[in-house]
C-alpha positions in Angstrom: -3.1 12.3 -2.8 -1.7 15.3 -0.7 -2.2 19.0 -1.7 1.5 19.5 -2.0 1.5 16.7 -5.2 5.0 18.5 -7.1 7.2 18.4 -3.7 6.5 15.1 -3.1 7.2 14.3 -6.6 10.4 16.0 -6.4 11.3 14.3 -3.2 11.0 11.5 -4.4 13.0 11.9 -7.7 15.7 13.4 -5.4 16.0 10.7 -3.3 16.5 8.1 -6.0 19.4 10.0 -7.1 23.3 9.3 -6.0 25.7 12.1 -6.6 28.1 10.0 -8.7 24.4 9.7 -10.7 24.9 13.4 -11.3 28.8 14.2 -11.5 28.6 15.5 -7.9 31.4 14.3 -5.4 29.7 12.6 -1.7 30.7 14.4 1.1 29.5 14.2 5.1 26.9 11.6 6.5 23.5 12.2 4.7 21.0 11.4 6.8 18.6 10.4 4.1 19.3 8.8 0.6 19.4 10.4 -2.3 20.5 13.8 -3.3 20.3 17.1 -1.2 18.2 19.6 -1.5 21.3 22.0 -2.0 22.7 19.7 -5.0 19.6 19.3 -6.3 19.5 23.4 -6.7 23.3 23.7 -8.0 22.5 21.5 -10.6 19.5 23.0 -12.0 21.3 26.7 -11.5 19.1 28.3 -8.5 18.9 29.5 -5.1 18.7 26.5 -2.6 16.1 28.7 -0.3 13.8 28.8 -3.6 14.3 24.9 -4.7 13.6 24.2 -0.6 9.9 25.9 -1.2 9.5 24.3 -4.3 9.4 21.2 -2.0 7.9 22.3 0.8 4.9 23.7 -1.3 5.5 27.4 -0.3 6.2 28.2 -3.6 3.7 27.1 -6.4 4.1 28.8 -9.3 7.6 27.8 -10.8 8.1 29.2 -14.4 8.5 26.8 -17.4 12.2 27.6 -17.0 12.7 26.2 -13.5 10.6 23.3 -14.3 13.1 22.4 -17.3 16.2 23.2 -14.7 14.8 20.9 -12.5 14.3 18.0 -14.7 17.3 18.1 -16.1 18.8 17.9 -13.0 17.0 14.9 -11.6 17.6 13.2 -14.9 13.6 13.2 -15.6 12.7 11.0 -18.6 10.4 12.5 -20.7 7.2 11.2 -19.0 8.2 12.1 -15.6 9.3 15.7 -16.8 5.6 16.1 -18.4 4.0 14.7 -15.5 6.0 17.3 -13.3 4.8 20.4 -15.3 0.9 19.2 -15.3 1.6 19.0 -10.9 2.9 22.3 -11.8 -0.2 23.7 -13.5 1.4 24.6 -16.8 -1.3 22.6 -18.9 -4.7 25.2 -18.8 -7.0 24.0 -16.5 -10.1 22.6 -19.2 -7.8 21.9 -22.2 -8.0 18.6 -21.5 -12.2 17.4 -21.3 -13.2 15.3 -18.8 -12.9 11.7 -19.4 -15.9 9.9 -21.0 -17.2 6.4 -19.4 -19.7 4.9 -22.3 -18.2 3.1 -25.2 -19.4 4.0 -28.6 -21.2 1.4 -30.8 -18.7 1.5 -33.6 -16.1 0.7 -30.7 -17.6 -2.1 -29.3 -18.1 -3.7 -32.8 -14.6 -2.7 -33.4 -13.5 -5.6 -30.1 -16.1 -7.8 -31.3 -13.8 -8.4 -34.5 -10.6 -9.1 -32.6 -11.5 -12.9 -33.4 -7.6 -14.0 -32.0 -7.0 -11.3 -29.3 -8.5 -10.2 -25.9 -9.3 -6.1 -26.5 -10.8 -4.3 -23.6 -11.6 0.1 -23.4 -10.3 1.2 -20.2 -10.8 4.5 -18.7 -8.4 6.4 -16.8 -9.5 5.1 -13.3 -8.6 1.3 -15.2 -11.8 0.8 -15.0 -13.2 -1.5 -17.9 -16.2 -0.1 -20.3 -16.1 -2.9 -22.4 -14.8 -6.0 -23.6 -14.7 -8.5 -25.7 -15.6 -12.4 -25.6 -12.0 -13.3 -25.6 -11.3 -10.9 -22.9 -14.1 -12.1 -20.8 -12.2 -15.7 -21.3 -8.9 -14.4 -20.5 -10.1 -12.6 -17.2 -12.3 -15.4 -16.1 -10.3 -16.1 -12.9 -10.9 -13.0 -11.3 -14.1 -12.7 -9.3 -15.3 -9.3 -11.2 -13.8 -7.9 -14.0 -14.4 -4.6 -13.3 -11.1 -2.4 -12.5 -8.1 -3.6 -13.5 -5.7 -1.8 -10.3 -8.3 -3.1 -7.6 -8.3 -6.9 -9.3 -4.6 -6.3 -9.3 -4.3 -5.6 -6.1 -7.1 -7.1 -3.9 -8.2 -10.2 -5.9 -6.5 -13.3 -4.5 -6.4 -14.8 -8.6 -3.9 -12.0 -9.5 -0.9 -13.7 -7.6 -0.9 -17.0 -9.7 -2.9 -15.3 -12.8 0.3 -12.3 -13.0 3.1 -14.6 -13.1 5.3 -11.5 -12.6 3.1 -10.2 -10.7 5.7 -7.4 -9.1 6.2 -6.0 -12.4 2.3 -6.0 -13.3 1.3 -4.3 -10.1 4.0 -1.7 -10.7 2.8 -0.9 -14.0 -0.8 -0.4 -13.1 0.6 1.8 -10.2 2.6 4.0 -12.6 -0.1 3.9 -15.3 -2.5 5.3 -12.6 -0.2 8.0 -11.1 0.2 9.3 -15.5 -3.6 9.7 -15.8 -3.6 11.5 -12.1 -1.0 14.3 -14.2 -3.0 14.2 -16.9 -6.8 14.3 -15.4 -6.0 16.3 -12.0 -10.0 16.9 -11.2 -11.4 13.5 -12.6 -12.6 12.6 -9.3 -13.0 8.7 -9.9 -9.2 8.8 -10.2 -9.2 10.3 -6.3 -11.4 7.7 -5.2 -9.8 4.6 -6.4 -6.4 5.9 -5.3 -7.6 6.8 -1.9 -9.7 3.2 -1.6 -6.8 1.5 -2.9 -4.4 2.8 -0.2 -6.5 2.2 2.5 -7.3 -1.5 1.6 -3.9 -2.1 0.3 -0.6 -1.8 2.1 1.6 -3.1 -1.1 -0.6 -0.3 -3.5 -0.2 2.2 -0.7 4.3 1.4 -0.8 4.1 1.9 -4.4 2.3 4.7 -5.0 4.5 6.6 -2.9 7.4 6.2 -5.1 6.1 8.5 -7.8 7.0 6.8 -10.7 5.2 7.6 -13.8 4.7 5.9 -17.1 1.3 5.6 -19.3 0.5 2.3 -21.0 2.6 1.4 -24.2 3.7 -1.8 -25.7 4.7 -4.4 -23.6 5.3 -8.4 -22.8 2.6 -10.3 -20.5 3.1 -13.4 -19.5 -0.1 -14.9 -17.7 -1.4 -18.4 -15.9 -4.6 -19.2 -16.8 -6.3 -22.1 -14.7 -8.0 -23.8 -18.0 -5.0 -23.3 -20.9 -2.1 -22.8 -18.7 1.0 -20.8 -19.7 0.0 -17.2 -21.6 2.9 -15.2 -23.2 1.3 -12.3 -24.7 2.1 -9.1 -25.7 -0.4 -5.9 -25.3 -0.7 -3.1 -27.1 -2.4 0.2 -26.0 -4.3 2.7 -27.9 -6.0 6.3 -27.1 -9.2 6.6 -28.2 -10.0 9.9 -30.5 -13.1 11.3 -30.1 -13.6 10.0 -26.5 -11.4 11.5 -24.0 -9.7 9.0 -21.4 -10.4 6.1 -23.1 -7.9 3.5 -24.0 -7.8 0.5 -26.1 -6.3 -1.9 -24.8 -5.0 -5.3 -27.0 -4.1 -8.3 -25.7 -2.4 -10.7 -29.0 0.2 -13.3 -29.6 2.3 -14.1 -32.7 0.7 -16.7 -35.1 1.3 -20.2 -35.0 2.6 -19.5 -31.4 1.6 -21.4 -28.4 0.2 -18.6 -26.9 -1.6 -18.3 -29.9 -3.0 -22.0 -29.9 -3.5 -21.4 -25.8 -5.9 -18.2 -26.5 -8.0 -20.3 -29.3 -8.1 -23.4 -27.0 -9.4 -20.6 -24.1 -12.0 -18.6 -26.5 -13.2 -22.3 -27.6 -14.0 -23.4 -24.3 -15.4 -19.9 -22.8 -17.8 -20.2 -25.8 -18.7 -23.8 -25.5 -19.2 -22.7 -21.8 -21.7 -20.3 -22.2 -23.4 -22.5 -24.8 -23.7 -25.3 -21.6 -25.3 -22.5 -19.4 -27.5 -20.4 -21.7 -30.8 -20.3 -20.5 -33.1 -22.3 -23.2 -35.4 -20.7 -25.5 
């Protein structure tokens, strides 16, 4: 992370942008893609000089009023425009607490009783706090299941487990970059970004391209080594009453295969650990 976090993030929004994007005719040879910096500031209705600062992190204190000028402009969706006021400073430093990393009891009974689904707690850093039996089954492949971004990322499992696995390492990438707006000083964040970069050229690419989106609802489709083909859908929840945490559900419809394939898994993960309990 750089100490001039909103230009780059309006660079890079800029430079996704075409005029014919915006209404705007093209004229002369642009020497990089995207919009200008001149359009950029006709659009949202200022002076070009001031938008220019804006980037170039001279100016640092834009009013709510620029901010929404700006979006608009850029065509923001809604969780890029709230991640661009947070790089602002608009949210009050301390409004939001710092995230918390132990799991409550009555949460970790809560994953125990997700009998048919694979729940994990996540914090912000995608680190996991806990997890279920299910979930430990479903993750198996990986040598630690300890962070989802660097098992992503570093793991060699991750290219046959993520059979899409462009599309999974872009959403932890955005995921991360929403909790970096959201938790600016959690300094576990930093870290994992920073190690992440440096051991990771493809983490490093995407990072760089700013885009932002938290965890939602989603497909998954997976390739598990003991039950083959996984087509699951996940679910994400916050987690009231401890900051940072999220919930994180891993289900299939059913009666469907993916269904049948994450009983067959949690059958044999339990008979497994059965075969190598220590004896009484």
């Amino acid at each position: 992370m750089t100490s001039n976090d909103l230009g780059d993030f309006l660079r890079a929004h800029r430079a996704r942008l075409r005029p014919d994007d915006v209404g705007l005719a093209s004229w002369g040879a642009r020497r990089v893609a995207g919009l200008r910096r001149e359009e950029v500031a006709v659009l949202a209705g200022m002076n070009s000089d001031y938008y220019a600062r804006l980037e170039q992190g001279r100016e640092r204190s834009p009013s709510p009023q620029i901010l929404e000028a700006i979006s608009s402009a850029l065509l923001m969706d809604v969780e890029a425009r709230e991640h661009m006021f947070r790089l602002a400073g608009t949210t009050p430093e301390g409004e939001r607490p710092q995230p918390r990393e132990v799991v409550s009891p009555a949460l970790r009974e809560l994953l125990d009783g997700y009998a048919t689904a694979a729940a994990f707690v996540l914090n912000p850093a995608n680190d996991f706090l806990a997890s279920n039996a299910l979930a430990d089954a479903l993750f198996s492949p990986f040598e630690d299941m300890d962070n989802m971004a660097r098992m992503t990322f570093l793991d060699p499992a991750a290219r046959s487990f993520f059979t899409q696995w462009g599309r999974a390492a872009e959403a932890v990438v955005a995921g991360l970059r929403h909790a970096t707006g959201l938790d600016p000083h959690y300094r576990r964040l930093h870290d994992l970004v920073e190690s992440l970069t440096a051991e990771s050229e493809e983490f490093a690419a995407l990072w760089s391209s700013h885009t932002v989106h938290g965890k939602t609802r989603a497909g998954k489709e997976l390739l598990h080594p003991d039950v083959g083909r996984l087509d699951l859908t996940y679910q994400t929840f916050d987690v009231r009453g401890a900051p940072g945490q999220q919930l994180v559900i891993y289900h299939a419809a059913s009666g469907s295969p993916g269904a049948q394939a994450l009983a067959l898994l949690g059958s044999l993960h339990a008979t497994h650990r059965q075969e190598t309990a220590p004896e009484q």
